[in-house]
N, C-alpha and C positions, 0 to 999 in steps of 0.2 A: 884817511878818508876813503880812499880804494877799499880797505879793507873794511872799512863800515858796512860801504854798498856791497860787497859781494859777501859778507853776512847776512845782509838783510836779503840778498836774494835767492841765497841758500831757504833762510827761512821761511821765503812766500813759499820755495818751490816743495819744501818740506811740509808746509800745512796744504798744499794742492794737493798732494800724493795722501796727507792722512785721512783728508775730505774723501777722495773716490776711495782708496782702502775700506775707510770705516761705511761708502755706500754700496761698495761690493758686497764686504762683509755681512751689511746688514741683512742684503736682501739675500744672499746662500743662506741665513740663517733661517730667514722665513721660510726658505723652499726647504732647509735640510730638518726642520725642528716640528714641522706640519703633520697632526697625524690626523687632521678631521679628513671627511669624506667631502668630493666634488659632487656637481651638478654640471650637466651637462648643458652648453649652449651654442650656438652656432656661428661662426661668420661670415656672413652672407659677401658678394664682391672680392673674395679674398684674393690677395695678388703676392707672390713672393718677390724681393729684393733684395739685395744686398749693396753696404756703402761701406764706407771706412769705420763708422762709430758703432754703429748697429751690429754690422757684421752681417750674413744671411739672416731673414726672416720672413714671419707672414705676415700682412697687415689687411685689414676689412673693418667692416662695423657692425659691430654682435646686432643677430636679427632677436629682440628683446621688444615687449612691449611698453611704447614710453609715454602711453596716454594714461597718467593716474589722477584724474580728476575725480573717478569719483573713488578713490583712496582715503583710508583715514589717516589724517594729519592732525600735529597735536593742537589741541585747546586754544592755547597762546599763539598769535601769528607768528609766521618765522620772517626773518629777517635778512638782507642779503648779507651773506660773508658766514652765515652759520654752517657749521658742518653737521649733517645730517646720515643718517641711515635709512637708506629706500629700500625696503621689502620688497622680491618678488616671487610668486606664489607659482608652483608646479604644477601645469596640468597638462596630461596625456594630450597630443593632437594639437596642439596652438601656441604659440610663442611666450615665454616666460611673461607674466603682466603682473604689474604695481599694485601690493594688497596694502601697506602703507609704508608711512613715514613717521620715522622719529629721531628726537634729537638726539646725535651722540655724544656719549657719555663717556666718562675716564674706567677703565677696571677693563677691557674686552670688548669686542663686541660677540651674540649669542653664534655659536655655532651650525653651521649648515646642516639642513634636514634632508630631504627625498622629497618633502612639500614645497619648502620655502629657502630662499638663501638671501642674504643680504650683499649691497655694494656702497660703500661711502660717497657720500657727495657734497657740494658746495652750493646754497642756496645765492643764488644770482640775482644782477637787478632785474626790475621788469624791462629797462631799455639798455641790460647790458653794460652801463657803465664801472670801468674800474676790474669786470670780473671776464678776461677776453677768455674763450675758449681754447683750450691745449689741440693740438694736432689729433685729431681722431676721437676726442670729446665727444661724449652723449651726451643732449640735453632731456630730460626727465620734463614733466609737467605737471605738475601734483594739489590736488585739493581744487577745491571751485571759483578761486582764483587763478587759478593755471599758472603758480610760481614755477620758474625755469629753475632748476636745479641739474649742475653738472657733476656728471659721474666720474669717478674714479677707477676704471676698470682701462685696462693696458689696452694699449693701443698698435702695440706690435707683441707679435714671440718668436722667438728664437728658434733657427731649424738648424742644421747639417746642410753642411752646403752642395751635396747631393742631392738634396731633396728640391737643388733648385729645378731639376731637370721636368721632376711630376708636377711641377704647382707652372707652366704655361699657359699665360692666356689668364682669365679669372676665375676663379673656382668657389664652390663652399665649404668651408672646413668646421669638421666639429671639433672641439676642446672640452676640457674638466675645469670647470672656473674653481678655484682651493680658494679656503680662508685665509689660509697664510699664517703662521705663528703668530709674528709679529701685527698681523690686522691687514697686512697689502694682500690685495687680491692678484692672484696670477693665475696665468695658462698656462697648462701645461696637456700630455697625450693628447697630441695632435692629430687627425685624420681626416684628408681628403676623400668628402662626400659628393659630390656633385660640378659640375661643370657649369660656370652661367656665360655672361655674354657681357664684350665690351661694347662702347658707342658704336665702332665702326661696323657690330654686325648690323644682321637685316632679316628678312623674314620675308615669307611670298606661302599662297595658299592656293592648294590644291580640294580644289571644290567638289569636286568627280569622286574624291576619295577620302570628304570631309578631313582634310588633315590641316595639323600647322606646323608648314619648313622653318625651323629658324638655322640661316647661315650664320656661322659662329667661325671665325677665323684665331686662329691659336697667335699667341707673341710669338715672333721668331727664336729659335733654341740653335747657338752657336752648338757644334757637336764639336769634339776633342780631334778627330780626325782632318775636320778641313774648318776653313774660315767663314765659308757661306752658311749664313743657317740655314736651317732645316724647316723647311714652311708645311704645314698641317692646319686644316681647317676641320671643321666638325658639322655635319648636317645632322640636326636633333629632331627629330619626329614625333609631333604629337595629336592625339585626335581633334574636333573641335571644342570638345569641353576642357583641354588643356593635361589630359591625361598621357602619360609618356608610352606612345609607342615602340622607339627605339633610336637608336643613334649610327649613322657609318663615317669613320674618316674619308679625307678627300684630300689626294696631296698639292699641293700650292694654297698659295689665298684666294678667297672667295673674296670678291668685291661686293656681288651682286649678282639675281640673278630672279629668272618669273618659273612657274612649273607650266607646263606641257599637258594640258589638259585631256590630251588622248591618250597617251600612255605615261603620265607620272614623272616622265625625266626631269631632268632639273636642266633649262637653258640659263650657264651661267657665264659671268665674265671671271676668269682666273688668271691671276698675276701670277709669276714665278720666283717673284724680288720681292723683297721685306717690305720695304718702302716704296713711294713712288707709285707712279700708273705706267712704266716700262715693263713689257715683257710681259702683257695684258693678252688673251684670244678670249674667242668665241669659243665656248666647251658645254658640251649637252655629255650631263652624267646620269647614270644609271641609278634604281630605288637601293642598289649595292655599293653606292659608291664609286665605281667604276667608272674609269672614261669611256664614254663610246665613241664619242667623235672630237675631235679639236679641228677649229676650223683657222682661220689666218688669222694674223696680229691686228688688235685692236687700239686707234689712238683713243684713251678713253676721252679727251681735254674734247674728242669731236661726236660723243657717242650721247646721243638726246632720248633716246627713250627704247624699249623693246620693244618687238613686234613679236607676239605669242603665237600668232597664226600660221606665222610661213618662218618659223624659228630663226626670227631676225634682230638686229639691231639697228636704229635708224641713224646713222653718221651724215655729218655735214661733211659736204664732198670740198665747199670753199667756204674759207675762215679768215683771212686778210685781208678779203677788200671786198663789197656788194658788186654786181648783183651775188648773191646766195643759194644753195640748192642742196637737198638735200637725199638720199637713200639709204637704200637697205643691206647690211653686210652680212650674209649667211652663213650658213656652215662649209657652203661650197662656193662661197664670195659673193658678188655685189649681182643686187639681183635688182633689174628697175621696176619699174619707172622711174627715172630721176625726177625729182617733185623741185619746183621753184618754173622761175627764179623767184623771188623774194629779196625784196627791199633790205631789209635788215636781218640783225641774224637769228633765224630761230631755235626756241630752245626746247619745253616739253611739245613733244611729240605722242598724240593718242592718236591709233588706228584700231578700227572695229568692224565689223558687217559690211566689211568691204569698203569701207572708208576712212580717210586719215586725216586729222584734224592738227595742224601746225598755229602756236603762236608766235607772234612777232611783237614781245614789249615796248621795246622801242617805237614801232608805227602803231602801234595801239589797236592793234585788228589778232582776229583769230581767222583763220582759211580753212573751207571745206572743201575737201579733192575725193575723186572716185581711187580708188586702189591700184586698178588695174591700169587703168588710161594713162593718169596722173593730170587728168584737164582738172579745174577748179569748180566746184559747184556753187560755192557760195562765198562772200566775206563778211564778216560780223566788225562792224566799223565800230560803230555804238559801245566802245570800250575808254576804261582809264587804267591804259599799264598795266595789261590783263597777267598774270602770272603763271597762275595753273588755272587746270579745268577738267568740268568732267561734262559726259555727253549721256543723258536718258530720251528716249523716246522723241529725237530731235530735237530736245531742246539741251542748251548747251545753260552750263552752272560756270561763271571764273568767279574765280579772285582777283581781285584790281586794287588800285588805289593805294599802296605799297601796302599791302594784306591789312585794309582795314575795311575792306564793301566785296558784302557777296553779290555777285549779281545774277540772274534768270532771264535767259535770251529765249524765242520762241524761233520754231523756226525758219522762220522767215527773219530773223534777224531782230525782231521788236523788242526791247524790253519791256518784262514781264513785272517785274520788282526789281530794286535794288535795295539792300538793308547796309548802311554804313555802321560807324560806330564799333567795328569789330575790334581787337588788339592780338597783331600778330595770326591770325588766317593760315592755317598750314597743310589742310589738306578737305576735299569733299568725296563724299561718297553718296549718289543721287539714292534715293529710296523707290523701288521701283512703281508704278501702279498709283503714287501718292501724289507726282509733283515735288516735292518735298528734296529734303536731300538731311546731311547729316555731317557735320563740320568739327575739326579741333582745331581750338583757338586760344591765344592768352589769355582773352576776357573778352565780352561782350558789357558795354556800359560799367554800370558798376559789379559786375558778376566776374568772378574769378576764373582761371583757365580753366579748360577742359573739353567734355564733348558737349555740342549742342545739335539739338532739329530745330530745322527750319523747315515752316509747314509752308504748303503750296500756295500761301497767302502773304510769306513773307514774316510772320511770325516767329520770333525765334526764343525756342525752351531750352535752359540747359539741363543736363541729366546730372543723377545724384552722387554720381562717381566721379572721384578725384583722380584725373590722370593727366599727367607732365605731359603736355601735348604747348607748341608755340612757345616753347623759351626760346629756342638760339635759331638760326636760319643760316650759321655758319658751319653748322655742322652735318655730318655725311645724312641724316636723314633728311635733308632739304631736298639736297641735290641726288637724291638715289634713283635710280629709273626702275627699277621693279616698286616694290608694295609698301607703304607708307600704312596704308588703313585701309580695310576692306570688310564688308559686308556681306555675311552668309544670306542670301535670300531667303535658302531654306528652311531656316530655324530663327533667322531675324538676329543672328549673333553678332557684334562688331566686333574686329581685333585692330588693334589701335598699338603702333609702335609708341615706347617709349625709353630714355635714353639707355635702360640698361633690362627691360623688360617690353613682354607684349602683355598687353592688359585685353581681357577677352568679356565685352559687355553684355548685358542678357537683351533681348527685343526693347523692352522698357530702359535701357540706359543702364540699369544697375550694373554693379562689380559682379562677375560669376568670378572671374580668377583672375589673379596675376601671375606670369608664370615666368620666372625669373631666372630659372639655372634648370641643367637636365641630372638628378639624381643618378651615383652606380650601381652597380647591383651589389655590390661589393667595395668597405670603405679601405682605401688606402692609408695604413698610416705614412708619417711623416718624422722622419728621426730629426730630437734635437741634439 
């Protein structure tokens, strides 16, 4: 009987080993038997790893166009569970897009042109059932039904484990998409094109010199010689139509940080530590990257908002128990007035034209103080659990109501309008001259996220661009004290953070750009 079982477990472990042999096999035969030609495609977010099963590699999600509605699909409807071939068609200047679809067939499928190349897929239900998507899965959309069809294109490749050291942080890599002998589509010549940005960066804009900062903080990179990694950030420069100026490193992590609108600097917070908010200062850097000043250690857990004018930060001086109060921590330390006390504890902090404007969630008031004195000018009571806020020509714009009412305060305190109904509320920008102001939000009634105006009557338009604006409030662009969203006066442009891009609106609402990663000048390959 012993020896039954340890037969039979020879034998499982024997068809285990011929199962992965014959799937090794098959796929070196695809890659070694291949003689068509590639097309080139990109992966946009691309991040390298390594685990035990994979081994080093890269993984992203090919930038491909996957709206093919109005694609030709065949005759006869498709069905879910069919497998299919989705055409996409080559054009100079724009992301690969869906010319059609058809069913596949037994004998091949047709070989890759310089026009068009194909990728096999699985026609899906309309609610998903039965057909779950793979790890890294494209969903396609095809014909005037908008059938979901998943793609069959890898979802990671294989590098050299050197190459872990150039692919920190998230980057864009180009690839040669192959046919494959055998029909599986693979990656292969690899090259790091571009550098883009995880959640945690941020951006801040330089008006004086129409530009857009995006702070971009690199993964930490353990070096050979010592245990600590090696922290590197990236400040990427672009004008306001989103055109690449240039780029300089910055050593440590950038947290965050506002520009200096007399001369360019960048006042920022930088860490020294991978993780964490220890080992955090005040540091104003040069248009070279360069330190020019560092100034004392910052507890960030007490740091509510920047002060642009007198290159400050505004800290909560006490956090344990009320009364509350709060100042300013400089490049050359704590500069007063001490502002409070205050009942509760406050958290965005906006100062302006010589005045600083504190809320207090908790007691449901906003407070207007002179700069200089730190006496109190005004309190704005007429609040529900105000959140943020912005300040135009005395009158003061919050978000209350746990971000679902915008409200317009006059200055005398009166309300002006309130508009409820919003979903998820996460940032205003007032519009000057108008009244008005300019919101991103999850949805307003039955209208989907994005940007809206609200006209000086309380009316609220949303505009025709679609951008990720009020999904999470957990995450660092909630709570960032520099620039969330801002508004060129000059030319009436928005740029609007979003979780892994800045989106750059025209006066009228529309899409001019989205600008998602900083191109090299030169592309790095990537050995596998």
């Amino acid at each position: 009987m012993t020896l039954s079982r340890r037969a039979l477990m020879y034998l499982i472990i024997a068809g285990q080993l011929a199962i992965m042999a014959f799937i090794v096999a098959s796929q070196e035969l695809n890659i070694a038997l291949d003689s068509g030609t590639g097309v080139e495609v990109e992966l946009a977010g691309a991040r390298a790893s390594k685990d035990p099963f994979r081994g080093a590699h890269v993984s992203g999600h090919s930038a491909l166009d996957l709206d093919g509605r109005a694609a030709a699909v065949p005759a006869r409807p498709l069905h879910p569970g069919e497998h299919v071939l989705v055409f996409f068609s080559v054009e100079e200047g724009r992301r690969p897009r869906i010319s059609r679809v058809e069913r596949r067939r037994r004998g091949g499928d047709p070989l890759f042109s310089r026009e068009s190349f194909s990728i096999p897929g699985r026609v899906r239900g309309a609610d998903g059932e039965r057909w779950s998507v793979r790890s890294g899965g494209l969903i396609a959309r095809v014909g005037q039904h908008n059938e979901p069809v998943e793609l069959e294109l890898p979802a990671s490749i294989p590098v050299a484990n050197s190459s872990l050291q150039s692919l920190t942080g998230t980057g864009v890599v180009r690839a040669s998409l192959r046919h494959g002998f055998l029909g599986h589509r693979y990656l292969t010549d690899v090259r790091l094109v571009g550098r883009g940005w995880a959640q945690d960066s941020g951006f801040a804009y330089d008006a004086a010199r129409e530009r857009l900062v995006v702070l971009a903080p690199r993964a930490p990179v353990e070096t050979s010689s010592s245990n600590d990694p090696s922290l590197t950030s990236d400040v990427f420069l672009f004008d306001g139509l989103g055109q690449q100026v240039g780029s300089v490193p910055v050593s440590g992590r950038l947290i965050d940080g506002v520009v200096d609108q007399a001369d360019g600097s960048l006042l920022a917070l930088v860490s020294d530590q991978a993780w964490g908010t220890d080992g955090t200062s005040l540091t104003r850097i040069g248009a070279d990257g360069r330190v020019l000043k560092r100034g004392p250690p910052v507890d960030l857990s007490r740091a509510i908002g920047f002060d642009p004018a007198t290159g400050g930060v505004w800290m909560l001086t006490q956090r344990q128990a009320a009364p509350y109060s709060i100042e300013r921590l400089t490049l050359d330390g704590p500069r007063g007035p001490r502002l409070g006390p205050f009942e509760s504890v406050p958290r965005p902090v906006l100062s302006r034209d010589g005045e600083v404007w504190v809320v207090e969630t908790a007691r449901h008031r906003v407070t207007r103080l002179d700069l200089a004195s730190g006496r109190a000018l005004q309190e704005y009571r007429d609040l529900n659990g105000p959140l943020t806020i912005a300040v135009e020509a005395g009158s003061l714009f919050a978000i209350e109501a746990e971000r679902t009412q915008l409200s317009k305060l006059a200055t005398d305190g009166r309300i002006v309008w309130r508009v409820p109904r919003f979903h998820n509320l996460s940032w205003i920008i007032p519009e000057p001259g108008t009244g008005g102001a300019w919101v991103g939000a999850g949805g307003f009634e039955a209208q989907e996220r994005g940007v809206y105006r609200v006209a000086a009557d309380g009316t609220v338009t949303r505009t025709p661009a679609t951008v990720s604006v009020g999904q999470s409030f957990t995450s660092r662009s909630n709570a960032r004290l520099g620039t969330t969203a801002v508004r060129d006066s000059r030319h009436g442009r928005l740029y609007v953070q979003e979780p892994q891009a800045i989106v750059i609106l025209g006066a009228d609402g529309a899409l001019l750009k989205r600008v998602d990663s900083f191109r090299l000048a030169t592309a790095q390959p990537i050995r596998r």
